[in-house]
N, C-alpha and C positions, 0 to 999 in steps of 0.2 A: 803202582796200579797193577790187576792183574786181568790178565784177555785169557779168557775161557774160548778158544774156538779160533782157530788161526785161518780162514779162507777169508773170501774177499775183501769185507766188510771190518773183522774181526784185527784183522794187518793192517788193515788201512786205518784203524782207530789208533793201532798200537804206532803204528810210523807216525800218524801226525803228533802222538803223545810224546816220543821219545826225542822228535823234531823240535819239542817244548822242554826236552830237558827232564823228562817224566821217565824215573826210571819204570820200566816195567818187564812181567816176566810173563811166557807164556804158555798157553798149557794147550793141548788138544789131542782129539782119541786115536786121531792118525797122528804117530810122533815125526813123520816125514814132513805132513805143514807146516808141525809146530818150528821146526829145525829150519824148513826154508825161511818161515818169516824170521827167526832169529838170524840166519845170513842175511837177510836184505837190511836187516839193521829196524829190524821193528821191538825187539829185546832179547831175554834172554829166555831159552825153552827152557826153566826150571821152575819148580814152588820156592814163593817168596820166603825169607828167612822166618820172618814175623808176620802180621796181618797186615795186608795194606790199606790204603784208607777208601780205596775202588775197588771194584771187582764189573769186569761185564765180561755178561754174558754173551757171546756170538754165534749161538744155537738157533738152531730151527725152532717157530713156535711152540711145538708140539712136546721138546727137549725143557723147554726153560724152567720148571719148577723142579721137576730131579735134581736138575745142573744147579740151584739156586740152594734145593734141600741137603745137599750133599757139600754145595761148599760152607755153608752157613752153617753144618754138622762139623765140618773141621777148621773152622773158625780164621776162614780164608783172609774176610775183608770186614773194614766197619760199615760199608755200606757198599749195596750192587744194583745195578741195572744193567738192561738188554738190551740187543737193537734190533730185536725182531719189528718184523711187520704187521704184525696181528697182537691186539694186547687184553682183547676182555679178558680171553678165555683164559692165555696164561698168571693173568691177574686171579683171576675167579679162583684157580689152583693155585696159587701164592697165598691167597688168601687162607682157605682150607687145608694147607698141610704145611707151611715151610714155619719152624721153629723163630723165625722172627720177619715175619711180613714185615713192621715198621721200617724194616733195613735196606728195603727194597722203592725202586721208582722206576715203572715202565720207561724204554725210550724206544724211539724208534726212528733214524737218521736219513730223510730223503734221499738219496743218492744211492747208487749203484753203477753196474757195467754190466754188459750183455756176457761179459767174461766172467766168469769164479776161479777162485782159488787166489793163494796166496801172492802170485806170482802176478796177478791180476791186478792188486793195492795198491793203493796209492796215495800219498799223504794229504795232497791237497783235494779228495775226494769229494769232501765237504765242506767245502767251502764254499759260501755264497749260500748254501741248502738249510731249506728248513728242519730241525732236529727235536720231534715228538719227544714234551715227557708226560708221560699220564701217572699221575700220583693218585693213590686209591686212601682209601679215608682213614687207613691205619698209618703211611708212610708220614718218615718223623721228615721233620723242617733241614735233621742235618744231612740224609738221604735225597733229597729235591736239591738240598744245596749242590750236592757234587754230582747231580745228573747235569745242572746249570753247568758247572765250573767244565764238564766233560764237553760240553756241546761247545761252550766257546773257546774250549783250548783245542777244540779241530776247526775252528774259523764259522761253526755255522752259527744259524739264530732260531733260540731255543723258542718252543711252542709249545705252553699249556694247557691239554683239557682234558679231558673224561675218557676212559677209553674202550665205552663204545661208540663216540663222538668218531674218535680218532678213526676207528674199522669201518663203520656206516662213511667214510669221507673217502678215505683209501681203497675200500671196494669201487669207487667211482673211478680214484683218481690215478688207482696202481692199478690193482690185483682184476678187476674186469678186463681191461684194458690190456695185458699180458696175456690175461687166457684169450680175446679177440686178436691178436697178436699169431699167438698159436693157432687160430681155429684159420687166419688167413695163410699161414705157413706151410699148414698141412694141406692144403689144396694144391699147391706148387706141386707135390707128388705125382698128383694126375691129371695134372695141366697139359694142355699142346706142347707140342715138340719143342718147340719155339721158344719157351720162355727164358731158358737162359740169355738168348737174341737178346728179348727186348726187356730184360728186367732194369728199370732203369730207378731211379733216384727215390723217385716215389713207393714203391712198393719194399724198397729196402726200411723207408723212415717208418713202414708202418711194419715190418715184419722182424726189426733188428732185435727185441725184446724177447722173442723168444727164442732165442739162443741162452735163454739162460739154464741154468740147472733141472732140471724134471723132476729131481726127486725134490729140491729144495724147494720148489715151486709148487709142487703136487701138496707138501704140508703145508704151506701159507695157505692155497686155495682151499683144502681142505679145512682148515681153523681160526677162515673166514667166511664160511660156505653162506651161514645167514645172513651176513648183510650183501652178498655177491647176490644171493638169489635173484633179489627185489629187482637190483638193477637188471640183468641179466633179462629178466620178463619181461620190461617197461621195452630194452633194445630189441627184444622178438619181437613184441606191438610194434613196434618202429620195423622193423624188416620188411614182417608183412604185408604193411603197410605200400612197403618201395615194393616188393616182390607184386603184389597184384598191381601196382601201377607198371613196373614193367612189363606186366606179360600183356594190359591193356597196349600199350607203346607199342611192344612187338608187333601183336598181331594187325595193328593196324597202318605199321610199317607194311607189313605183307601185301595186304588190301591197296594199299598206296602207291605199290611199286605194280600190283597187280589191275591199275585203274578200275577198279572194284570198289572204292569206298562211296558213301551215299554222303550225299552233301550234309545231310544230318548226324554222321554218325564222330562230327568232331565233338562231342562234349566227355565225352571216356576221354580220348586223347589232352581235353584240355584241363580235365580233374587229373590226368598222370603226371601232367606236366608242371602241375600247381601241388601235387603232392610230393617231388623231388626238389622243386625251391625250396618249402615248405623248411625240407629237412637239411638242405645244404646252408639258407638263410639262417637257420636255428643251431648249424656247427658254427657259425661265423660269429654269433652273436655270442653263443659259451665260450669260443677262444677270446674274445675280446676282453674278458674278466680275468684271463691269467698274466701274470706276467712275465717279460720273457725269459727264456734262460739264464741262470747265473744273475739273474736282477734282484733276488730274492722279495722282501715281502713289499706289494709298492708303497711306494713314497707319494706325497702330496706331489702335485704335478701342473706347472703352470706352461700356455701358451706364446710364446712369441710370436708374432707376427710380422712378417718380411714382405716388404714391397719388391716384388723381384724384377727389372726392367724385362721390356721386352725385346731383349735383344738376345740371338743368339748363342749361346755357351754360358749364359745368365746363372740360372737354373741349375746349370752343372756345378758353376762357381760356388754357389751358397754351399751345394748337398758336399763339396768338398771341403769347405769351411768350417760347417757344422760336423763330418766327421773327425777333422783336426783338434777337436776342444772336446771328441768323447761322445757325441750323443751319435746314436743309433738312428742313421739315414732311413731304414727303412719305415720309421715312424714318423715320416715328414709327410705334409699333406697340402695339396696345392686346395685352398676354401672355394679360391674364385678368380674369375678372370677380368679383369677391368682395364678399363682405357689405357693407363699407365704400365701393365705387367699384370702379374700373378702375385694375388695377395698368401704367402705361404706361412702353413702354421708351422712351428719346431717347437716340438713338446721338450719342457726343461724341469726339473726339478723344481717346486718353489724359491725353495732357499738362495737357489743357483740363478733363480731367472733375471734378476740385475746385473748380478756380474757377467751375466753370459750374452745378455741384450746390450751390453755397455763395451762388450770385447768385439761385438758382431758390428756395432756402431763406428767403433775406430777401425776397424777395418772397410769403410763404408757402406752398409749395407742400412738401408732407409727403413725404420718400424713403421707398419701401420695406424693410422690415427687410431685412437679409441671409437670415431664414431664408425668407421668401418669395421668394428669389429660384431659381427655378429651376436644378438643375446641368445643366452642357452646353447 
């Protein structure tokens, strides 16, 4: 296999490859990367003797068709793909100028670090993560094949479709969300005095993103501008939206502290107050469709039901039970409270929900009847 592009991404493909016994070699315009990633043991900085039977790309969107036309002119590999983040457009120029498109299969590998460069990589990067290939209507079956075979020899699971599918999805789910990232970042500049004090936990999880690259970052947003736009407007309507219901809040904060408000004048306050649920009940309800970290894509999911006595340290008992066998406490849910204890759900896997109901059993813990189980 050969890695065109030795920074984060690029090393971290080639470490998890070489981790599999995958000889590979590797190439990049700075030969200082190239060099590091071959010390960390991601391969060897040289052109391969012969062609290999991979080639990817680890270039910027904007890069990928040169980088493709130029190896594919010196007869690098029998088949290449990328892990850019953006793939119509370097498709679209794949298409139009590289001497053998069929050879070619978009990829593009969920994961990253707020860090770059080589030094950054890591082999288990992708692991657990979803791993884009978007195949265009020339790429041949044996090209798709080894974008597959590349996705599951770095641990993740491969994901098929169109790719402008892919850009209209990731503009939502990356590339917005990195430049909101950044727009929250650069405010910190000329924040109160104060903020280093109180910057706490929160304001890190939403701002750690961009710390990444500027200029790398700058070409993805740029060579996904169209499908960023759409989103990008719908979140101003949304701003706006919280912006004129705050400054109704404020000012009637003011009036309220200043016993000046008129017994009539609570329905602004009570349309501000219904339009900030509005939007926080509407982020609660979108997270609820992802799944969590490292869980990749979900799995059918059955409920257990646990009668938990009502006796003190009950409740903690189970949630330590349930995390000894693996499932994620935070997704435990007390339904209801009844005479006997708390009837608690513990979301399981389908497959898993017998033996897990039958190990929670021997340890004595009472399942709920079926007719206590709520319909819907």
């Amino acid at each position: 296999m050969a890695v065109i592009g030795t920074g984060l991404i690029g090393t971290s493909v080639a470490l998890a490859a070489t981790g599999q016994g995958v000889s590979v070699y590797l190439s990049d315009r700075d030969r200082a990367a190239a060099r590091t990633a071959a010390a960390l043991g991601a391969g060897r900085a040289e052109d391969p003797p012969e062609p290999v039977d991979l080639a990817v790309l680890a270039v910027p969107p904007s890069r990928i068709a040169e980088v493709l036309i130029a190896a594919q002119e010196r007869g690098l590999a029998r088949a290449y793909t990328d892990v850019a983040s953006v793939k119509d457009g370097p498709e679209r120029a794949v298409l139009a100028r590289a001497p053998e498109p069929a050879r070619y299969v978009g990829g593009h590998p969920l994961a990253g670090r707020e860090r770059s460069g080589p030094l950054a990589a890591r082999a288990e990067l992708f692991r657990g993560r979803p791993w884009a290939l978007t195949p265009h209507r020339l790429t041949s079956r044996a090209a798709l094949d080894r974008g597959l075979e590349l996705a599951e020899l770095c641990g993740a699971a491969p994901v098929v479709m169109r790719s402008r599918e892919h850009d209209e999805v990731v503009a939502l789910t990356s590339h917005v969300p990195h430049l909101l990232a950044s727009v929250m970042a650069a405010r910190l500049r000329d924040g109160p005095a104060g903020v280093p004090l109180l910057a706490g936990q929160g304001l890190r999880d939403v701002t750690r993103i961009a710390a990444g690259d500027p200029r790398l970052w700058s070409d993805i947003l740029r060579s996904n501008a169209a499908a960023m736009a759409g989103v990008v407007k719908e979140l101003r309507a949304d701003l706006a939206q919280v912006a004129a219901a705050l400054d109704v809040l404020a000012a009637e904060n003011v009036l309220a502290m200043e016993d000046v408000l008129a017994e009539d004048d609570g329905r602004g306050h009570d349309q501000g107050v219904r339009t900030l649920e509005d939007l926080l009940s509407r982020g609660v309800a979108g997270l609820a469709g992802l799944p969590r970290p490292g869980a990749g894509p979900p799995a059918a999911e059955a409920g257990l039901r646990i009668l938990v006595p009502d006796r003190p340290g009950e409740l903690a008992r189970l949630l330590g039970a349930v995390a000894a066998l693996g499932i994620a406490v935070d997704d435990v849910a007390v339904e209801a409270a009844e005479e006997s204890g708390l009837r608690v759900r513990v979301p399981v896997p389908t497959a898993d929900a017998e033996r897990i109901g039958a190990k929670l059993g021997a340890d004595g813990w009472e399942r709920a009847p079926a007719e206590s189980v709520p319909v819907g």
